[in-house]
PANU-750592 format. One record per residue (C-alpha): residue in one letter; x, y, z. Coordinates in pm, whole numbers, padded with zeros to 5 digits, always signed. Layout:
BEGIN
aXYZ;...
END
This chain:
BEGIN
x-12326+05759+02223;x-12490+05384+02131;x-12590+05531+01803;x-12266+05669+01717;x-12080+05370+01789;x-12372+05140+01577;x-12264+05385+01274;x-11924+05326+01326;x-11939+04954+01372;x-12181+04940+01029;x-11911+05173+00856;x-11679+04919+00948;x-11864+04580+00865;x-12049+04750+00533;x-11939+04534+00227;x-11800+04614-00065;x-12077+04645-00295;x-12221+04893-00099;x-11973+05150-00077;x-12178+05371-00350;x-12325+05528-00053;x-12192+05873-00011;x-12059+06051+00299;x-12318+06279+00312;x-12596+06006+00406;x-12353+05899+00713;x-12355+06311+00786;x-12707+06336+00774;x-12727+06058+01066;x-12458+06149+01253;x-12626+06515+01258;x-12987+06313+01360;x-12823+06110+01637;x-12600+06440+01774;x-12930+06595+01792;x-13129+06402+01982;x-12812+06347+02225;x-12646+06623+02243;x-12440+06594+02588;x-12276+06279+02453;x-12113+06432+02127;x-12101+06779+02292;x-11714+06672+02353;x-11615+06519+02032;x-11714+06837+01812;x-11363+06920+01774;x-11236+06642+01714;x-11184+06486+01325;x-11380+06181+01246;x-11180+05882+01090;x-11221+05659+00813;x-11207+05310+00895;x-11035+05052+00650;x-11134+04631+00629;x-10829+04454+00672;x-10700+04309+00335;x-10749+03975+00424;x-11155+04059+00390;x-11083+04280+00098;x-10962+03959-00092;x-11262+03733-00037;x-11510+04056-00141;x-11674+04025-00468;x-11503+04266-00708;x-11792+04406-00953;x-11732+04313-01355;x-11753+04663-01463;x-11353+04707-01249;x-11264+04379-01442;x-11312+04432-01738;x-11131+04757-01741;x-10849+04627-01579;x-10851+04322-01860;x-10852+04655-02115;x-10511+04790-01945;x-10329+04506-01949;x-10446+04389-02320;x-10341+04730-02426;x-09977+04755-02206;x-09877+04400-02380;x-10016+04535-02757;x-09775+04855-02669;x-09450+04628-02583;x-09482+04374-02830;x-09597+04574-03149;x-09455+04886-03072;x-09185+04865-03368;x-09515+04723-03594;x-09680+04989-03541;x-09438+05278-03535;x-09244+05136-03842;x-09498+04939-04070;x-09349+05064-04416;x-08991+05137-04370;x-08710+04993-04115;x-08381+05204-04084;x-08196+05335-03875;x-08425+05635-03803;x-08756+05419-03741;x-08539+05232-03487;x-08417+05561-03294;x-08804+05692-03321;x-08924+05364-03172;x-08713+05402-02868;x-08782+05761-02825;x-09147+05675-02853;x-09085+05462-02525;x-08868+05668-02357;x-09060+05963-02351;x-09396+05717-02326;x-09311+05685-01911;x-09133+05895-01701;x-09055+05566-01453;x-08996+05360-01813;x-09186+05089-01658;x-09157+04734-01842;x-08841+04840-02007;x-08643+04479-01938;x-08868+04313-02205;x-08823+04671-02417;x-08480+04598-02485;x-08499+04264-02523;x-08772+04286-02802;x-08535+04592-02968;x-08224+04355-02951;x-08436+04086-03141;x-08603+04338-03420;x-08231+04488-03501;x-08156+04272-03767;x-08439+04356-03933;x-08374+04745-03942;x-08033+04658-04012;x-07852+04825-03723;x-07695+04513-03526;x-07412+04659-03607;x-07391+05005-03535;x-07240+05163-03172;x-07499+05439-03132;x-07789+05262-03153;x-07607+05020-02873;x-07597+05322-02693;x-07921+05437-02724;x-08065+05121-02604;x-07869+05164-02287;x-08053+05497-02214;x-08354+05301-02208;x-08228+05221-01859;x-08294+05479-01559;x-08000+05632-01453;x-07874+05579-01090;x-08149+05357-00978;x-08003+05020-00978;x-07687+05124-00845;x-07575+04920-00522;x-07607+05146-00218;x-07335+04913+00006;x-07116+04628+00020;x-07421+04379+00112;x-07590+04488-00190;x-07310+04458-00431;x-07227+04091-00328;x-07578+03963-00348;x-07648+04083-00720;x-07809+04409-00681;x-08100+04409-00978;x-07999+04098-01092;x-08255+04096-01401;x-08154+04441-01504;x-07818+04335-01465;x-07858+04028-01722;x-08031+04271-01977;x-07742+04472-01972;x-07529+04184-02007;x-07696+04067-02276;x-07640+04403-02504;x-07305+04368-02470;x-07293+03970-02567;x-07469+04073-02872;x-07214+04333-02973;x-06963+04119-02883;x-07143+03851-03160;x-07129+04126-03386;x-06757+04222-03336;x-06861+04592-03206;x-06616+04709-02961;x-06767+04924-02665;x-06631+05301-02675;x-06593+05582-02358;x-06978+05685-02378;x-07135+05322-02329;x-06849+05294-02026;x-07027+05639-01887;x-07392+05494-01931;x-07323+05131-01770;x-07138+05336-01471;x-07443+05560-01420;x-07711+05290-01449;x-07564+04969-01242;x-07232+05110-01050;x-06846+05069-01092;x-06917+04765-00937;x-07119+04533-01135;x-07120+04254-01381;x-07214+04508-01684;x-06908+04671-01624;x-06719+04331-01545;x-06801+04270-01913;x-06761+04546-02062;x-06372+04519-01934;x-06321+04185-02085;x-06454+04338-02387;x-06156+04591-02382;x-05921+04370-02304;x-05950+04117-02561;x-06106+04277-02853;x-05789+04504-02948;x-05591+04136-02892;x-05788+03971-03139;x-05908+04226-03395;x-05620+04159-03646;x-05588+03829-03560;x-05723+03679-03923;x-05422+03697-04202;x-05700+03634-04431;x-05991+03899-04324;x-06339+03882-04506;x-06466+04232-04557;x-06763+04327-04423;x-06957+04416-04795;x-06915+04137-05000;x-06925+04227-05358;x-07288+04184-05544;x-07195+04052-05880;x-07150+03676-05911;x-06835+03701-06108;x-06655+03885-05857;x-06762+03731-05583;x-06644+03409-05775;x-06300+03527-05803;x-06252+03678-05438;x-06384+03304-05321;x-06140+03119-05556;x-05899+03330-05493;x-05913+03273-05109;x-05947+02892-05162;x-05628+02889-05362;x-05308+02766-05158;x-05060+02946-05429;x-05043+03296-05468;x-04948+03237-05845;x-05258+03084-05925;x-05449+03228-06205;x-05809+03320-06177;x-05983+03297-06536;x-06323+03400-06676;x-06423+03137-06918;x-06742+03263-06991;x-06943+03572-06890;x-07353+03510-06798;x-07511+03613-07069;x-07825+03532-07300;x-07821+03400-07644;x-08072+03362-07897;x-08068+03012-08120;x-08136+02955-08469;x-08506+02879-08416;x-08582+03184-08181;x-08537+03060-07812;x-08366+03240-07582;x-08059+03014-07381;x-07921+03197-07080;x-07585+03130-07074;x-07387+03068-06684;x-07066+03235-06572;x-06797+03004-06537;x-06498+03125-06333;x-06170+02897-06269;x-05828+02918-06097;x-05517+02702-06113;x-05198+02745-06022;x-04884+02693-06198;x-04743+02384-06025;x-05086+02251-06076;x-05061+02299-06467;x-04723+02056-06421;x-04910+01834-06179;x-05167+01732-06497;x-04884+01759-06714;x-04732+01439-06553;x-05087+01250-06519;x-05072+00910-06656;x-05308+00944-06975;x-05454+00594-06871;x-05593+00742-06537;x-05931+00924-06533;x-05960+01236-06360;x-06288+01379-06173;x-06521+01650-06183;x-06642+01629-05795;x-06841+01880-05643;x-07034+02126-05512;x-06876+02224-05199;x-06974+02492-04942;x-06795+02772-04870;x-06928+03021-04661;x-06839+03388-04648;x-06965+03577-04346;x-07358+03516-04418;x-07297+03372-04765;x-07275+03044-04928;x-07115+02962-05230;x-07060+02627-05405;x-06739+02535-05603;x-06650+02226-05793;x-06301+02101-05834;x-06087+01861-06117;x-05865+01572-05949;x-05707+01227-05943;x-05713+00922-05731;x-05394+00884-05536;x-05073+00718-05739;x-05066+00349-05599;x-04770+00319-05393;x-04596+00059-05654;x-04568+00350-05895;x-04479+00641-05690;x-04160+00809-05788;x-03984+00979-05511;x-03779+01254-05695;x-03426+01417-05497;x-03496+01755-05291;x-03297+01980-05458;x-03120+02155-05145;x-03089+02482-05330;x-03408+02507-05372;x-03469+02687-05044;x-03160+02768-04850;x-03392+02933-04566;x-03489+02575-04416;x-03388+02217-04536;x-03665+02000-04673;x-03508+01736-04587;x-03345+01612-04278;x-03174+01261-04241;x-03105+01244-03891;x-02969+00926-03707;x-03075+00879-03339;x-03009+00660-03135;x-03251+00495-02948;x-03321+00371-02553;x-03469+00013-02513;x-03728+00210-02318;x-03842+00421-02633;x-04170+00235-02702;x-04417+00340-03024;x-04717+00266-02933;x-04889+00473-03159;x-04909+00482-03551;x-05028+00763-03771;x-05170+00670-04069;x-05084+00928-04398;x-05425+00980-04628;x-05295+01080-05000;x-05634+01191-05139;x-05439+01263-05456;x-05410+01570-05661;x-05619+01896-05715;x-05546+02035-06082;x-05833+02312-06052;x-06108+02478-05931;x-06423+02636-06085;x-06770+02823-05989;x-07016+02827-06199;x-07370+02981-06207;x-07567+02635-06307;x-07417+02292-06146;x-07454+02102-06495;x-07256+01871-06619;x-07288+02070-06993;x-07163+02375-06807;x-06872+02173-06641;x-06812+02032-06982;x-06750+02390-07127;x-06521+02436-06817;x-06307+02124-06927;x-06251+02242-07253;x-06149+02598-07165;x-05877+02409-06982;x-05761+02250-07279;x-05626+02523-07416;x-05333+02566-07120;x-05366+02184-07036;x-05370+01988-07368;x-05332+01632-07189;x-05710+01701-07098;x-05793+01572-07444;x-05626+01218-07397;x-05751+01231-07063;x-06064+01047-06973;x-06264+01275-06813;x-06556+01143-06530;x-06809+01339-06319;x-06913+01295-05958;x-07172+01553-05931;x-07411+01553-05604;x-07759+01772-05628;x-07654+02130-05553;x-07876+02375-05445;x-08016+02512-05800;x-08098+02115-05866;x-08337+02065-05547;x-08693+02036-05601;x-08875+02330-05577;x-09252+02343-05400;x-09419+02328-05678;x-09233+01965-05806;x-09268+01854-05470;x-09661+01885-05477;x-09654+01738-05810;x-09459+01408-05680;x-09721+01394-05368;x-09990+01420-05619;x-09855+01187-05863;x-09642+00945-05595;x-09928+00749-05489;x-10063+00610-05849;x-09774+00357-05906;x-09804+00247-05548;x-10143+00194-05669;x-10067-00003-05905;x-09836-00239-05819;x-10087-00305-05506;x-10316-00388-05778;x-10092-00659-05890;x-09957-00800-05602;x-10288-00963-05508;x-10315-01113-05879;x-09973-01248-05885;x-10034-01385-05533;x-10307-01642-05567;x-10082-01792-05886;x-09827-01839-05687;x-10063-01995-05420;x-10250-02230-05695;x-09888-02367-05796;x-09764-02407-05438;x-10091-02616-05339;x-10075-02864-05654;x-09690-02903-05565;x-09813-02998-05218;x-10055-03209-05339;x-09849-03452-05562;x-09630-03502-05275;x-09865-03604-05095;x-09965-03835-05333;x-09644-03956-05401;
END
């Protein structure tokens, strides 16, 4: 019986490193010791010997050998590598629509318990710009069957206050703030997949309510909607842009020239700009009534920004009319029998009617028209002035000015900016180099000045 319980207690105490010992050198002793006593194990025959366990506090303090760490160093190199560049790898050439759907079957079908599938979606919501599907309901909906389906859902009212899942929760949140970026409105099937993954109950759905009930409110809200596929050619776009920026619906969009390329007398080829205006009737009278003395301006480029667009235009105007020779002309009230435009009303006023604040009117003067162009030069803007002659002949007595700031086809490119590092430094150079010559002139003069005062 001694010698059982010694084999026990070194089965027990044995250390780690030594559990490469099989179980058939502990049978072979057991068998030695039951035969030389065999009255003392004569009663435990039946009975089912039991594996003793370490508690884990000793487990931690073992020595782990490096063969176990480095393979577990392997698994977890290779589990990142699968979640970060899982869309590299699955769609190195191509990135559409289909790649995307293959990348998340790939990972659903990858793990039946779709372990590590938080930071998943979160990497797919990041990469769907660049397959060019943040905008598109099913793939929305396929990311939500990423999720497993009636796990996180909140067994009781405990559960449900205290944020059941709250990290799930926030990934499913965060699919629907991104459609909601996009302007995609949820439909009846991702309603049916946020039900079966979190509950009725939950901040998903929460969301996905607000979502329906303000979306339909403010989907035609814009009198003025920009479409979705902006048109590709610069001369159309230019007209859809002026013709959004124009107040009057009378204005007059006109192609003055057409980008083309052109072929001089001694062989060169000149690529000619598009130049694309609008003005207005009432503007035409507006520079018909310009004092000839008065210059107008050529000021530009401005931004204007169309969905994920920019575009630059450049409009003609005037300084405000001093007030000593504005005209006020008489309303004609037949001009608009729908409202009056002007009202002379005579109130009478309480001692306890105090003004204590003034508003101060800005008259930034007139616009007479608007133009985009394909080069921001002041030649090109010059062939823009003259195609305005032709409906606005005070243009020729008109002197003519332009305020033009560095638009984005005049910036330095990299190569002129290496150039001007390269170059910068020589004058710098060089007018060190003559600072310290002019300096000990102007030191010689100052001491011989001192000196004949002192004499003096």
């Amino acid at each position: 019986m001694k010698s059982a319980r010694c084999l026990l207690q070194l089965q027990c105490l044995r250390p780690v490193g030594q559990s490469a010992r099989s179980a058939s050198q502990y049978g072979a002793l057991l068998q030695s010791a039951s035969s030389r006593h065999p009255n003392t194990l004569c009663g435990t025959k039946h009975q089912v010997l039991r594996r003793f366990h370490g508690s884990p506090a000793c487990a931690k303090g073992r020595p782990v050998p490096a063969e176990f760490i480095n393979d577990d160093d392997k698994k977890g190199d290779k589990s990142v590598v699968a979640k970060d560049d899982l869309f590299e790898r699955v769609a190195r050439k191509v990135k559409t629509k289909a790649t995307f759907n293959k990348v998340v079957d790939v990972f659903i079908k990858g793990d039946v318990r779709r372990r590590g599938h938080v930071e998943f979606i979160y990497a797919a919501l990041k990469k769907m710009p660049e397959f060019g599907v943040e905008r598109d309901l099913a793939v929305y909906n396929k990311l939500l069957e990423v999720f497993p389906k009636e796990v996180f859902v909140p067994r009781n009212f405990i559960q449900r206050m205290f944020n059941h899942y709250p990290r799930q929760q926030e990934c499913g949140v965060q699919i629907l703030e991104q459609m909601e970026n996009y302007g995609i409105m949820p439909n009846v099937e991702t309603k049916v997949q946020l039900v079966q993954i979190f509950g009725e109950k939950s901040h998903p759905i929460r969301k996905y309510q607000r979502l329906m009930y303000w979306f339909p409110r403010f989907k035609h809200i814009n009198p003025f909607p920009v479409p979705e596929h902006l048109p590709e050619d610069p001369v159309d776009l230019a007209r859809f842009s002026l013709t959004r920026i124009a107040h009057d619906r009378d204005a007059k969009v006109t192609v003055h020239q057409l980008a083309c390329t052109d072929i001089t007398e001694s062989g060169e080829e000149i690529t000619l700009p598009h130049i694309v205006g609008v003005q207005s009737p009432s503007q035409v009278e507006l520079l018909a009534q310009h004092n000839p003395s008065r210059p107008v301006f050529v000021e530009g480029p401005f931004p204007l920004w169309l969905r994920k667009k920019c575009v630059y235009y450049y409009v003609l105007r005037a300084d405000p009319i001093p007030l000593d020779e504005k005209v006020e002309e008489p309303f004609d009230p037949e001009r608009c029998f729908d409202y009056p435009l002007q009202l002379e009303l005579d109130l009478d006023r309480d001692f306890g009617d105090e003004e204590n604040y003034d508003v101060e009117d800005l008259d930034e003067g007139a616009v007479f028209a608007m133009c985009m162009v394909g080069q921001g030069d002041q030649a090109v803007l010059n062939q823009w002035i003259s195609g305005l002659q032709e409906n606005n002949p005070i243009l020729g007595q008109v002197p003519t000015l332009f305020r033009l700031d560095p638009g984005p086809r005049e910036l330095q490119g990299p190569a002129e900016t290496d150039s001007a590092h390269h170059h910068g430094p020589e004058p710098e150079t060089q007018t060190e180099e003559r600072h310290p010559q002019e300096e000990p002139e102007l030191t010689v003069e100052e001491e011989q000045r001192t000196s004949q005062r002192m004499k003096q």
